[in-house]
C-alpha positions in Angstrom: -44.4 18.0 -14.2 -41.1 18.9 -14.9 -41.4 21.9 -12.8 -42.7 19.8 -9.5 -39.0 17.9 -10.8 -36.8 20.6 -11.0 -38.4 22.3 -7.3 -37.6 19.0 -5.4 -34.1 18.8 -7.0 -33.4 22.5 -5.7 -34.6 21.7 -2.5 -32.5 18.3 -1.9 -29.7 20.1 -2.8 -30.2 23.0 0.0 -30.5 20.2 2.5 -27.6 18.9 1.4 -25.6 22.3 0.8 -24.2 22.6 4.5 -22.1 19.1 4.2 -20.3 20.3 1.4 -16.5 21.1 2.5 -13.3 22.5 0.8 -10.0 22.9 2.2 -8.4 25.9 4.0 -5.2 26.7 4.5 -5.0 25.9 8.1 -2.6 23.2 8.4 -1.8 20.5 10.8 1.5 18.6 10.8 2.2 15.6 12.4 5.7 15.1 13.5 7.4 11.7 13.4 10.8 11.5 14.5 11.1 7.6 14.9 9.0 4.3 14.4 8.9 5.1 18.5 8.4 8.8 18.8 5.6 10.9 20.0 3.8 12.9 17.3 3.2 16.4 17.9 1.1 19.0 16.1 2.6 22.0 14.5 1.9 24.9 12.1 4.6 24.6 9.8 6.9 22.0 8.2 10.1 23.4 8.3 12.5 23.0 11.2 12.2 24.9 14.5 13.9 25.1 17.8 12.3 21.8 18.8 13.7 20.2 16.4 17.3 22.1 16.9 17.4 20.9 20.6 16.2 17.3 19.8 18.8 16.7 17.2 21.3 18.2 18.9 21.3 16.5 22.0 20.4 13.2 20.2 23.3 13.1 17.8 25.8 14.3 20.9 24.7 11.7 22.8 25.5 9.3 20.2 28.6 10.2 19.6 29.5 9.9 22.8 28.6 6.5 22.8 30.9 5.8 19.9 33.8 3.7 19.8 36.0 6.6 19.1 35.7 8.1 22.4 37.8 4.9 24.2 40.4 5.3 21.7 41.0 8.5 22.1 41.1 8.5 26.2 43.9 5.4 25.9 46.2 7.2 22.9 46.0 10.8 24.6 44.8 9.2 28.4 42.9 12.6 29.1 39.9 13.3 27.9 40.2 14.6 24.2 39.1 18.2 23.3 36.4 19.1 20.8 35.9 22.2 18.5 32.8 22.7 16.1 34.0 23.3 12.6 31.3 24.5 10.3 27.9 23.7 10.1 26.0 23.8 6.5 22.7 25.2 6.2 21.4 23.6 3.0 17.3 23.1 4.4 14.6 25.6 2.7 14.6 27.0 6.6 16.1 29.9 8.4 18.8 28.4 11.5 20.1 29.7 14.4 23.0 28.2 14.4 24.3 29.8 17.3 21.8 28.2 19.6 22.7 24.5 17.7 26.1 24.9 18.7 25.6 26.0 22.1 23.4 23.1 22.6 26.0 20.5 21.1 28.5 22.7 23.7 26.3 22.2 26.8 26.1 18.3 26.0 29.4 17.6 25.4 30.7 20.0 28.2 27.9 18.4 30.7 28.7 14.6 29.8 32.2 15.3 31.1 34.1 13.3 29.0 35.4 15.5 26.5 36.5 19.3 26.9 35.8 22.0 24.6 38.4 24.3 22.8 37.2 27.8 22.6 36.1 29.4 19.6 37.4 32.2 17.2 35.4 35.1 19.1 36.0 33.4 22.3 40.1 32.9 21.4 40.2 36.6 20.4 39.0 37.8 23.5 41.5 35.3 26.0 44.3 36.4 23.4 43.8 40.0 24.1 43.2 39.9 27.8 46.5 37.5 28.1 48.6 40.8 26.2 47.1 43.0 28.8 47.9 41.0 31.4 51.5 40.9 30.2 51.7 44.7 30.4 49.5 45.1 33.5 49.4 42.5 36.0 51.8 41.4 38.5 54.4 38.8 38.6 53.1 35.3 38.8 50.0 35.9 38.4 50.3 36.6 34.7 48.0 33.8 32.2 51.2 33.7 29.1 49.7 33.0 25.9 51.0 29.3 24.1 49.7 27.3 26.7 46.3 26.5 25.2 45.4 23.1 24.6 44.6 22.5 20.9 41.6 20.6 19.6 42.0 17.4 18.9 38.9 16.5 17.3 36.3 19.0 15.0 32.7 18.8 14.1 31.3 19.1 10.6 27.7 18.5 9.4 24.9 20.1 7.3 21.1 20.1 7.6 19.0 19.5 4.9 15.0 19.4 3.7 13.1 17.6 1.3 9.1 17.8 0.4 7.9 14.9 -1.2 4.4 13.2 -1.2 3.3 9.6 0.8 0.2 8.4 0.5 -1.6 11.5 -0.8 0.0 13.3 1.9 2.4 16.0 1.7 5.4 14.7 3.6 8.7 17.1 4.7 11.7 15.3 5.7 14.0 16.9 7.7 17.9 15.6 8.4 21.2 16.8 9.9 24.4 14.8 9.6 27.4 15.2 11.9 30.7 14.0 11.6 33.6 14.5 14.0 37.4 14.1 12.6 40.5 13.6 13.8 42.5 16.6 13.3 46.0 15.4 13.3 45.2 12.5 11.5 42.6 14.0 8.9 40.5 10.5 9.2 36.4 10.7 10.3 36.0 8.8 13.3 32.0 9.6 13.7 29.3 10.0 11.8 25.7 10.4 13.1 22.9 11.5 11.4 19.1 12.5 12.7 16.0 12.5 10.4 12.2 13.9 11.4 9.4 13.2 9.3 6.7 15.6 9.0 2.9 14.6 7.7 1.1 17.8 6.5 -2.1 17.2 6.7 -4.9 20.2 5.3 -7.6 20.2 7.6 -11.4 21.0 6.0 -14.7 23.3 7.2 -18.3 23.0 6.1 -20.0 26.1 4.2 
């Protein structure tokens, strides 16, 4: 008797064997960007060019909208001039920066309402082509040096990361913070921030 029990025991659980799962390392990762934002699948939770473009063009085009922008045509009554300042990198994922700023460049440049002062590379090479012209070019058609128009305004921000758990989901949240400041005055006349929310989900497989 209690071998007949112990056969059909072994055999209910080989039937059942195939439904058993366990989790692989596969991820999927849904995105969330806003209450209204798609959601979009994705094989890791730390920020990628995706999310560099988005945030970039969504935190220019906020502070364009800003109030700052009509006070600053009526004081100076041209459009003001922008310069990025620095950037922090303080997420748990490798940036290129470079392609942020260009982004926030094109967007600002593109809008046409504010112009954008050169930066240290791009100075140096003006500077140097403005002493060889003094040495090499004919008169009038010289570009002096001292007539650059200074920046009126700089860019500061920092992205940042955080893992945390919602739900008995892993969760990653993702945020970059701008602000723009007055540079004669020293005073912050912007600040915009952009968060992205990022369920990590671990899939599962029968054996």
């Amino acid at each position: 008797m209690k071998k007949l029990v112990f056969l059909i025991i072994i055999s209910i659980s080989i039937v059942f064997l195939p439904s058993c799962v366990s989790p692989t390392p596969n991820t999927k990762i849904n995105v969330e960007q806003d209450k209204n934002a798609n959601t979009r699948d994705e094989v890791s939770g730390k920020w990628n060019d995706a999310d560099l473009r988005d945030s970039a063009k969504t935190l220019i085009n906020q502070m364009l909208q800003g109030g700052w922008l009509k006070v600053a045509k009526e004081q100076k009554e041209t459009i003001p001039n922008i310069k990025i300042g620095e950037i922090k990198n303080k997420s748990d994922s490798h940036l290129p920066m470079p392609a942020f700023e260009s982004t926030i460049q094109k967007v600002l440049i593109n809008s046409g309402q504010v112009s954008f002062a050169m930066n240290k590379e791009e100075a140096k090479g003006i500077r140097s082509e403005q002493d060889k012209q003094m040495n090499t070019a004919s008169d009038g058609t010289v570009s002096e040096a001292g007539d650059e128009d200074g920046a009126d305004y700089m860019i500061f921000g920092q992205f940042t990361s955080m893992s945390d758990r919602l739900g008995g989901k892993q969760v990653k949240y993702l945020q970059v913070n701008l602000k723009l400041i007055n540079i004669q005055k020293g005073k912050i006349v912007w600040v915009g921030e952009k968060k992205i929310k990022k369920f990590i989900q671990q899939k599962s497989r029968t054996w």
